[in-house]
N, C-alpha and C positions, 0 to 999 in steps of 0.2 A: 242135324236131322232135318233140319228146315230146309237146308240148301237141298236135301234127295228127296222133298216133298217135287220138287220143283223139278227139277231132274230127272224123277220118274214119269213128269206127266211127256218127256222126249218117245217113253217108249208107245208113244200114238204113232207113229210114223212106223211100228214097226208089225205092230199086235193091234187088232179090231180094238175098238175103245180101250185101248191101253192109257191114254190122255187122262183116263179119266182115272179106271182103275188102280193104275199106280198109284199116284197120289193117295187115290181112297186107302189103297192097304199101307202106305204106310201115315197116313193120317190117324186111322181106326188103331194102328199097332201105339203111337205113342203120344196120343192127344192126352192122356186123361194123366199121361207122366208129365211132360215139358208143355210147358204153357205156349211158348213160340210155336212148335208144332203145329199146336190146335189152331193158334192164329194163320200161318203158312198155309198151311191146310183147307182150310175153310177158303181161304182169298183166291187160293189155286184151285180149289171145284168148283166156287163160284166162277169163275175164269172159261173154266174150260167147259163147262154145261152149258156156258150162256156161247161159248166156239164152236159146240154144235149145234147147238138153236142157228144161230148163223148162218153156219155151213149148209145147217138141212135149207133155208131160205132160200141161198146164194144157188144151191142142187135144183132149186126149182126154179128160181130165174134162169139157169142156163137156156130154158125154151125160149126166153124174151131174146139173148145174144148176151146180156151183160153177169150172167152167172159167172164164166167164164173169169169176166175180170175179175170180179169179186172173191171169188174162190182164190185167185192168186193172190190177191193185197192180203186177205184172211190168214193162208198159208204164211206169207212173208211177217206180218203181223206176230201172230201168235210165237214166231221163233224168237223175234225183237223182244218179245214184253217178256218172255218166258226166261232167257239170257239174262234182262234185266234184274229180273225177280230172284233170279240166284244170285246172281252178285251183289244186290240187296241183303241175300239170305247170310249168305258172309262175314255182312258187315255187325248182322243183328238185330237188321232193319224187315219186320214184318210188311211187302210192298204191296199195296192195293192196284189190281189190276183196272188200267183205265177198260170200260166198257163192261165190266162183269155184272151183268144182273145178284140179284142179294138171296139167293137159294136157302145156305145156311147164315144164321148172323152170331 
């Protein structure tokens, strides 16, 4: 269940704030059963709320010219650590997202 905390935050590419959502329902579905969960969970909306904190930034520097880059590294970023995070989740290894602001603790 950790690995499709992780897994569902993919469906952002597909559905409006889906990044975020997913994870939340399946966080909120089975945090208070499996202790990993909760941890997986928490590291991945920390993650991805401080991805759109970012994003909205990077959305507003495009006026300066370097939004642009930013947006891509971010993009490319978030697929890297996300991948990561699963095949951490696999192992059994609850993986703290480099850069995540601490939303829930």
């Amino acid at each position: 269940m950790g690995l499709a905390v992780h897994l569902a935050s993919f469906s952002g590419y597909l559905i409006p704030f889906g990044s975020v959502l997913g994870p939340l329902i399946v966080w909120l579905m089975k945090r208070d059963e499996i202790d990993f969960v909760d941890s997986c969970g928490r590291n991945c909306l920390n993650f991805k709320i401080s991805m759109m904190i970012y994003i909205l930034i990077s959305t507003i520097l495009v006026f300066i010219g370097i939004g642009l880059i930013l947006l891509g590294v971010l993009a490319i970023f978030d697929i890297v650590v996300t991948i990561i995070a699963a095949m951490k989740a696999t192992e059994g290894i609850s993986y703290q997202y480099p850069m995540a602001i601490k939303f829930f603790s």
